[in-house]
C-alpha positions in Angstrom: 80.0 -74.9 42.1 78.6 -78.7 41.4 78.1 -79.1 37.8 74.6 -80.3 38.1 73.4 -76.7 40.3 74.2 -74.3 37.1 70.7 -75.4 36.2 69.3 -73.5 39.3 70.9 -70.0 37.2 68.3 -67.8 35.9 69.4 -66.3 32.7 67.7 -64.0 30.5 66.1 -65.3 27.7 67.6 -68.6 28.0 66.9 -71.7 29.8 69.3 -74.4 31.1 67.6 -77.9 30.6 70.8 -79.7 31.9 74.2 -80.0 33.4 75.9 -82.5 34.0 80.0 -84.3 34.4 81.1 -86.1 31.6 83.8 -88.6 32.2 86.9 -88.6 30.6 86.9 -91.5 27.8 83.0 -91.6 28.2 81.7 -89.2 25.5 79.6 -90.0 22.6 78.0 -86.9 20.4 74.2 -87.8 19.6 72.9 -88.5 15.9 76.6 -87.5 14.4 78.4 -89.3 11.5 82.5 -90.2 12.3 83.4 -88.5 9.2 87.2 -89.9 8.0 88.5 -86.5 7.5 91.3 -86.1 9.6 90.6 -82.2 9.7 87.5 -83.6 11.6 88.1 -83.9 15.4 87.0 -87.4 16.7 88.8 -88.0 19.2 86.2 -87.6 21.9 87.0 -90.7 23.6 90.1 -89.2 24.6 88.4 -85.9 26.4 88.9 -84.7 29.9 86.4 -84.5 32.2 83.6 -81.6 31.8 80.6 -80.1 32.5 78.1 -80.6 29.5 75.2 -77.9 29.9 72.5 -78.0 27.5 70.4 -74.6 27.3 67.5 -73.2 24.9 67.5 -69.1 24.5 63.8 -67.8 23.3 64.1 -64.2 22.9 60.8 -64.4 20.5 57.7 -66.3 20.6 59.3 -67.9 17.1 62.4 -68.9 18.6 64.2 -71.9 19.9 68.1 -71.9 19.8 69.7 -74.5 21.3 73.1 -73.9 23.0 75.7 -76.3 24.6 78.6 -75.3 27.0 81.7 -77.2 28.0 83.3 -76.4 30.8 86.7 -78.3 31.6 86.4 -80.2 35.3 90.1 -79.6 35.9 93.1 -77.7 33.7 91.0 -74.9 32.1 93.4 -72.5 30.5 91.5 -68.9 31.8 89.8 -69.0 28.2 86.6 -68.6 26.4 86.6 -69.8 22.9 83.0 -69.9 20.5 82.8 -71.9 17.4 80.8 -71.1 14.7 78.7 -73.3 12.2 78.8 -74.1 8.1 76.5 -73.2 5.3 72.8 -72.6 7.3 73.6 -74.5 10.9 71.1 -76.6 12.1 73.1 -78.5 14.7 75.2 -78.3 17.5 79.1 -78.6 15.9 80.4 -81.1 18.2 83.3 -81.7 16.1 84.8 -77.8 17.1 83.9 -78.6 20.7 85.8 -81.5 20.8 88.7 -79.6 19.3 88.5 -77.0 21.6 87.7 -78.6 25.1 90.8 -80.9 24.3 92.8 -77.5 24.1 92.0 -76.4 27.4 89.1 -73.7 26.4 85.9 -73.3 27.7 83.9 -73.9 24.3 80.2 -73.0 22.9 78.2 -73.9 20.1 74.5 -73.2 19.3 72.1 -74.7 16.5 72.0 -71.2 15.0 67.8 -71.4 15.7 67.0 -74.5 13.8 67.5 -78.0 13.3 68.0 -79.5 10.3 70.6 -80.3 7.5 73.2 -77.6 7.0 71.7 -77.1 3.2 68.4 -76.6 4.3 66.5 -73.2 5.0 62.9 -74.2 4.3 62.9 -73.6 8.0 63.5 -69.7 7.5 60.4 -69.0 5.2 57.9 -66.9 6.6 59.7 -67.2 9.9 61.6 -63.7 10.3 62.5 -64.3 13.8 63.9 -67.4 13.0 65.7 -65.3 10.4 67.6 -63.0 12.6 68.1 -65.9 14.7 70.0 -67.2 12.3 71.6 -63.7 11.1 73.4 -62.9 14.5 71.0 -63.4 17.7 71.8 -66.9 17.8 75.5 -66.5 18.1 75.4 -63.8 20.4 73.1 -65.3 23.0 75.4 -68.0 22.9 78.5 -66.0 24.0 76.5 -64.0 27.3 75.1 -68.0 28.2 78.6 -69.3 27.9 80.4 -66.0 29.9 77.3 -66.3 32.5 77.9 -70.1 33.2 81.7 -69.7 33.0 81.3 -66.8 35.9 79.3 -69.4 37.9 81.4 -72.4 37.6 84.6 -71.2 37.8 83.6 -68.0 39.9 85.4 -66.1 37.5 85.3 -64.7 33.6 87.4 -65.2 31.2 90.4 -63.7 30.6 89.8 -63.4 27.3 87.2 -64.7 25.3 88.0 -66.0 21.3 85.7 -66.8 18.2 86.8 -69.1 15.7 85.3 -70.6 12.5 85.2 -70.9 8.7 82.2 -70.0 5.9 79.4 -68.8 7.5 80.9 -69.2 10.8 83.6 -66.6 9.4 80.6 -64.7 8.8 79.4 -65.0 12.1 82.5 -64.0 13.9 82.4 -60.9 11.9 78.8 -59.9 12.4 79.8 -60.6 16.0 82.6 -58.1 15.5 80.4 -55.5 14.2 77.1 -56.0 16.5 78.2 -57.0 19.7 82.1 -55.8 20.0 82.3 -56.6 23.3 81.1 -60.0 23.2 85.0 -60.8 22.0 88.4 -59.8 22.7 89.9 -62.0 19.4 88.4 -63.3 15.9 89.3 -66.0 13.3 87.4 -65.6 10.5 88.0 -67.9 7.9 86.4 -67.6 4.4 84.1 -65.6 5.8 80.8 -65.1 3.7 79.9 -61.6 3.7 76.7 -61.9 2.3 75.2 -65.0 3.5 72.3 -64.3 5.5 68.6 -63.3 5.0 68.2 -59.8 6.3 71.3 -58.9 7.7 74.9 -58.7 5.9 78.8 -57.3 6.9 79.2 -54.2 6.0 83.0 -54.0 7.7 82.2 -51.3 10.4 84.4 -52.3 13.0 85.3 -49.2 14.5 83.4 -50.0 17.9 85.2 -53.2 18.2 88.5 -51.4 17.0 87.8 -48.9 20.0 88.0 -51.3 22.8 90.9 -53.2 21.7 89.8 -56.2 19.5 91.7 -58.2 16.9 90.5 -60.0 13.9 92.5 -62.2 11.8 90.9 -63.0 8.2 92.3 -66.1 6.2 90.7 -66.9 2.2 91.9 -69.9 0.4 93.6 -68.4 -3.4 91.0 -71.3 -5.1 87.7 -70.2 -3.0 86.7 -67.2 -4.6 88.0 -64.9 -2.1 86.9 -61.6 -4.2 84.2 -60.1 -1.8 86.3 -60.2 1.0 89.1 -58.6 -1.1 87.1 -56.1 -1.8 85.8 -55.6 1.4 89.1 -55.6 3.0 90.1 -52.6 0.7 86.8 -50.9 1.9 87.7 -50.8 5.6 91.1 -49.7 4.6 89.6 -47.1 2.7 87.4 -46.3 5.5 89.5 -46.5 8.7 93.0 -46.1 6.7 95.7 -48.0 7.0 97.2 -47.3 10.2 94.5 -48.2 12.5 93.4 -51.4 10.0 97.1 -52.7 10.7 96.3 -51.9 14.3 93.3 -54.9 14.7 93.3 -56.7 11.4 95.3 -59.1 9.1 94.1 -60.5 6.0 95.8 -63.9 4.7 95.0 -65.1 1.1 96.5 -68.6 0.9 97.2 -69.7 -2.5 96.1 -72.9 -3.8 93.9 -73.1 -1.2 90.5 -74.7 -1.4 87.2 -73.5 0.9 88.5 -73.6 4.6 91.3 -76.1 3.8 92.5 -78.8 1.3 94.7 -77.7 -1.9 97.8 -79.3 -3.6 99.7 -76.3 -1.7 100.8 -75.8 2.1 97.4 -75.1 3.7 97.7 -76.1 7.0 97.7 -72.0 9.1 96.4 -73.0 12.4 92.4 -73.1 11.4 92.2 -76.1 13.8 92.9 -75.8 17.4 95.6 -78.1 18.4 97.4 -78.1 21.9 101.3 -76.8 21.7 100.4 -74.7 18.2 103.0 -71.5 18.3 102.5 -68.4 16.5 104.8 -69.2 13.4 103.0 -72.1 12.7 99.2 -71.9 13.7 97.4 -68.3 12.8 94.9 -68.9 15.9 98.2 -68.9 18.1 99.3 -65.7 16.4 95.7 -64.2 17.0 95.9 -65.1 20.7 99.8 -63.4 21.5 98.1 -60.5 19.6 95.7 -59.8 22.0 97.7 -61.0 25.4 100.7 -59.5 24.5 100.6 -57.4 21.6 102.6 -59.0 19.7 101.2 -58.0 15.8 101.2 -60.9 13.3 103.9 -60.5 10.7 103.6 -63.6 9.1 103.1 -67.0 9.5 104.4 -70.9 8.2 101.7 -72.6 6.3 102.2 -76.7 6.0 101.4 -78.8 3.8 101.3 -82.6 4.9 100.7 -86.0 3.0 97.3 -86.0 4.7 95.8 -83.0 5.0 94.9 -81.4 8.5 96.9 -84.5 9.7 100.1 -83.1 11.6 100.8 -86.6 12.4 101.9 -87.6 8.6 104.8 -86.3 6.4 105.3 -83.0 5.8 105.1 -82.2 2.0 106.2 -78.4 1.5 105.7 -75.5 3.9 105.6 -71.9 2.4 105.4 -68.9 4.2 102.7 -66.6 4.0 102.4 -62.7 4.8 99.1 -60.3 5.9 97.9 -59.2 2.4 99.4 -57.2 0.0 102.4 -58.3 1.0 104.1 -61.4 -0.9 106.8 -63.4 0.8 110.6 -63.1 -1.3 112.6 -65.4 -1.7 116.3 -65.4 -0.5 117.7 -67.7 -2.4 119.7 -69.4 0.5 118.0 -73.3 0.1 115.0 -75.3 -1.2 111.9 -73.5 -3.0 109.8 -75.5 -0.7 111.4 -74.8 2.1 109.2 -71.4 4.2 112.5 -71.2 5.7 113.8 -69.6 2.6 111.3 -66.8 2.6 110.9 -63.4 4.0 108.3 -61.0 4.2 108.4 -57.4 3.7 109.6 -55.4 6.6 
């Protein structure tokens, strides 16, 4: 199907107001700031071809949630991937569809409902719709607009369709995880932040999305506060016991780790989306054999390099980091900083 006739779709709740090829080399993101930060894609210059689709979803008469979907032209990899947002949303987060077009996924992203800076939420007063926009509708519209003009491009869904973000978009993964289970076969939920919303929180009830065969993979920097989810981890253990929690879900505290990233230690896991990533190295790689081949997550190589989220510098130290409670040991056969020389619990 031509790029351009997806706009003739009818989709409930949600209206397409564009689609249209982008050129390879050819893409600029509107009203965005080239931030230095190499753990910031920017690289858009150097994107494949796609179909851009711009959409609006108004499933109240207070809503307006803006959605974009990229659809690679040529050398999609069979794959659905969402991104999430930080702190309240407000904009479209080009930077993750960059990442993720470039790795071969058909990507989404949606304003969560609003526009505005990500520290704002003057919006959300006296606007309750606009609230649970924000909450979870947002996201989830998002996902059945992106599978709807993936079935109509491609003429076939996903194989299997993948969430990934940090902060609130952890949060949103996991409110994804608990509301709509069938929205996503695989989660990456990084620092996610269980109580950051307005009228809805997690409350770890994943037994639906347990049911029919979903993973989720948690990650929580040492130096971020990572208490609640601590806690919250031991409560669906508790809840669900152990057995069918190591069934679906890992939990990885990196230590010395920073909100998301950064840290004097090895904090590279595989929280960006990079082309050729393997499980040892990259946790999102680990998350995907999980659910194609299940193949359970056992461990995994964190990095640490001279500039952080920068695989193209020096590497510093690598450690090697095991699903929580379990602590790597050393085996005293080479260099401390070496991940090499470190096993986890069997």
């Amino acid at each position: 199907m031509p790029c351009r006739s997806l706009t003739e779709l009818r989709l409930e709740q949600t209206t397409l107001l564009s689609a249209e090829v982008v050129d390879s080399g050819k893409y600029v993101p509107p009203a965005m700031m080239r931030r230095a930060s190499a753990e910031f894609f920017t690289a858009f210059n150097t994107l494949p071809a796609f179909c851009r689709v711009r959409a609006v979803a108004r499933p109240s008469s207070d809503s307006e949630i803006n959605i974009e979907v990229w659809l690679p032209v040529a050398g999609w990899n069979g794959r659905y991937l969402g991104v999430g947002n930080g702190s309240y949303g407000g904009s479209i987060n080009f930077y993750r569809l960059g990442e993720s077009l470039r790795g071969g996924y058909a990507t989404s992203s949606t304003d969560t409902g609003h526009r505005g800076a990500a520290s704002e939420s003057a919006w959300a007063t006296n606007h309750p719709e606009k609230q649970t926009d924000f909450d979870y509708r947002a996201v989830h519209l998002t996902a059945e607009t992106a599978k709807s003009l993936i079935q109509n491009f491609y003429n076939s869904a996903p194989t299997r369709s993948y969430f990934s973000s940090c902060s609130n978009g952890g949060r949103q993964g996991l409110m994804e995880a608990e509301r709509y289970p069938a929205d996503y076969d695989g989660i990456m939920a990084g620092a996610p932040a269980t109580h950051f919303g307005f009228k809805t929180f997690i409350t770890g009830d994943f037994a639906a999305f347990e049911k029919r065969g979903g993973k989720i993979i948690i990650y929580h920097g040492g130096n971020d506060r990572p208490e609640a989810n601590l806690e919250m981890f031991a409560s669906v253990r508790k809840r669900m016991g152990d057995a069918t929690v190591r069934n679906f879900l890992r939990l990885y505290l990196v230590p010395g780790m920073g909100h998301c990233g950064s840290g004097d230690e090895p904090n590279d896991i595989g929280q960006w989306i990079r082309p050729g990533d393997k499980p040892q190295h990259s946790l999102f790689s680990a998350l995907e054999q999980w659910v194609e081949n299940g193949v359970t997550p056992d461990g995994v190589i964190a990095t640490k390099f001279v500039v952080d989220g920068d695989p193209g510098s020096p590497v510093v130290k690598t450690s090697r980091l095991c699903p929580y409670p379990q602590v790597a040991t050393r085996n005293h056969l080479g260099n401390v900083r070496d991940a090499a020389n470190y096993e986890c619990p069997e």
